[in-house]
ZAPA-739855 format. One record per residue (C-alpha): residue number from 1; x, y, z; residue in three letters. Coordinates in nm, 4 decimals. Example, Ala and Ser with C-alpha at 12.3 -4.5 7.8 and 13.67 -1.06 7.14 Angstrom:
2
resi | c1 | c2 | c3 | resn
1 | 1.2300 | -0.4500 | 0.7800 | Ala
2 | 1.3670 | -0.1060 | 0.7140 | Ser
END
This chain:
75
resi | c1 | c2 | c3 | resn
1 | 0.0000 | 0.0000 | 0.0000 | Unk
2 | 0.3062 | 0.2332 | 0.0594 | Unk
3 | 0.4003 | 0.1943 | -0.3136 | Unk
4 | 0.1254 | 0.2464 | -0.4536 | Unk
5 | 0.0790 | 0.5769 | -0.2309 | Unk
6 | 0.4602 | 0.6702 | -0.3440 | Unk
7 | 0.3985 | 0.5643 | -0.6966 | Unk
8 | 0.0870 | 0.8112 | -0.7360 | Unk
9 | 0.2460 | 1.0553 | -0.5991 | Unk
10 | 0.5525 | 1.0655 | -0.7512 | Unk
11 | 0.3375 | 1.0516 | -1.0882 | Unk
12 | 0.1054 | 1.3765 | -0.9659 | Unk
13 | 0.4121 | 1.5491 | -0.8819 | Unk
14 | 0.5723 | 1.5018 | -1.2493 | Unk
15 | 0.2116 | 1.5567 | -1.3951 | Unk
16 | 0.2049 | 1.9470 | -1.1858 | Unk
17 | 0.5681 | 2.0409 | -1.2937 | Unk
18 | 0.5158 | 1.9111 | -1.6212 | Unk
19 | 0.2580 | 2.1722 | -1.7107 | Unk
20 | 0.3989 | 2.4599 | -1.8480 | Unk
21 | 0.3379 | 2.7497 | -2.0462 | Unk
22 | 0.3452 | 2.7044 | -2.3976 | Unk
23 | 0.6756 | 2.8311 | -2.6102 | Unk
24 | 0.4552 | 3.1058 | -2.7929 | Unk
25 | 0.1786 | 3.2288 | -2.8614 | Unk
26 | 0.0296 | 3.0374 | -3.1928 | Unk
27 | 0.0546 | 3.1578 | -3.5246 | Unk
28 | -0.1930 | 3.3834 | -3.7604 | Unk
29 | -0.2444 | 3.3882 | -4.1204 | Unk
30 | -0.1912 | 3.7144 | -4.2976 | Unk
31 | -0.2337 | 3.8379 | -4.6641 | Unk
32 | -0.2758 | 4.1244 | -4.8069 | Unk
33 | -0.3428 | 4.2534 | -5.2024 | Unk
34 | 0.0340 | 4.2793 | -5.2670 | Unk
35 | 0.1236 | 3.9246 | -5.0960 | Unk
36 | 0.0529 | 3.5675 | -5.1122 | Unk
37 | -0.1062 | 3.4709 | -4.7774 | Unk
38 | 0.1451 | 3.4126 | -4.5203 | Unk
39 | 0.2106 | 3.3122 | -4.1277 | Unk
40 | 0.3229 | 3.5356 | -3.8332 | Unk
41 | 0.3886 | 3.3711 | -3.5517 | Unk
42 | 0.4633 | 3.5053 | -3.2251 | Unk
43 | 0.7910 | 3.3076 | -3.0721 | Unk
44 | 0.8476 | 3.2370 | -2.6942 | Unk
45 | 1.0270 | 3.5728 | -2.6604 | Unk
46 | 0.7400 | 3.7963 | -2.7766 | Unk
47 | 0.8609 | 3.8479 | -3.1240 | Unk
48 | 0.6779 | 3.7610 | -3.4504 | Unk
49 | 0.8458 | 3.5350 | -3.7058 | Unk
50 | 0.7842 | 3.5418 | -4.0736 | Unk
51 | 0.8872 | 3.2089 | -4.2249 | Unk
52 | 1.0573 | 3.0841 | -3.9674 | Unk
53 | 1.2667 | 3.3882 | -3.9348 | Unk
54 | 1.2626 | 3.6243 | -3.5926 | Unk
55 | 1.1942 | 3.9439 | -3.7328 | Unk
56 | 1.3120 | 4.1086 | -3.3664 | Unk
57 | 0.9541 | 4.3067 | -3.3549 | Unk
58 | 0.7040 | 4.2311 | -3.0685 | Unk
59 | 0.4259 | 4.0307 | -3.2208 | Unk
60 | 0.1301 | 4.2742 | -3.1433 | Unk
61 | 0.3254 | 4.5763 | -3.3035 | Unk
62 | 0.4012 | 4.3718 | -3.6113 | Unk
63 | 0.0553 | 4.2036 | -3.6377 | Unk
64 | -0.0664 | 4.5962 | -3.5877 | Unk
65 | 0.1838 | 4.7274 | -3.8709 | Unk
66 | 0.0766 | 4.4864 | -4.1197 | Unk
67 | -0.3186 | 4.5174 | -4.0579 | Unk
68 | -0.2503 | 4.9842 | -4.0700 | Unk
69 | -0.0537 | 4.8951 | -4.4304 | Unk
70 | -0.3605 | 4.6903 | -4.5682 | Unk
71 | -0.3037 | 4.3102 | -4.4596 | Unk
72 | -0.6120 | 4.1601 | -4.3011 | Unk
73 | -0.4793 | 3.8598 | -4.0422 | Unk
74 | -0.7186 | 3.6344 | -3.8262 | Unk
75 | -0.6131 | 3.6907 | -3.4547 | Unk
END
């Protein structure tokens, strides 16, 4: 019975630390009249990447520049 009490909670404790917050924040699609559609995605430190590339911009401020210069992305 003392295993089986250890066991479980050695299991709950790896289950609580295991949670985490996820690396970033997803991804959006973009396009605009000028462009193909495209994804910006926001990486774990804030910034948005364009094809895999960190552009070195916060996401929101990137996602906002594109949408005031005519792209339309979901959010």
């Amino acid at each position: 019975m003392k295993k089986l009490f250890f066991i479980i909670a050695i299991i709950s404790g790896f289950t609580v630390f295991s949670c985490k917050k996820d690396d970033g924040g997803g991804c959006t699609t973009c396009s605009s009249p000028e462009t193909a559609s495209f994804q910006v995605c926001e990486e774990s430190d804030g910034n948005a990447s364009v094809n895999g590339q960190n552009t070195g911009t916060p996401y929101d401020t990137y996602v906002s520049g594109l949408e005031a210069a005519g792209a339309s992305c979901n959010n």
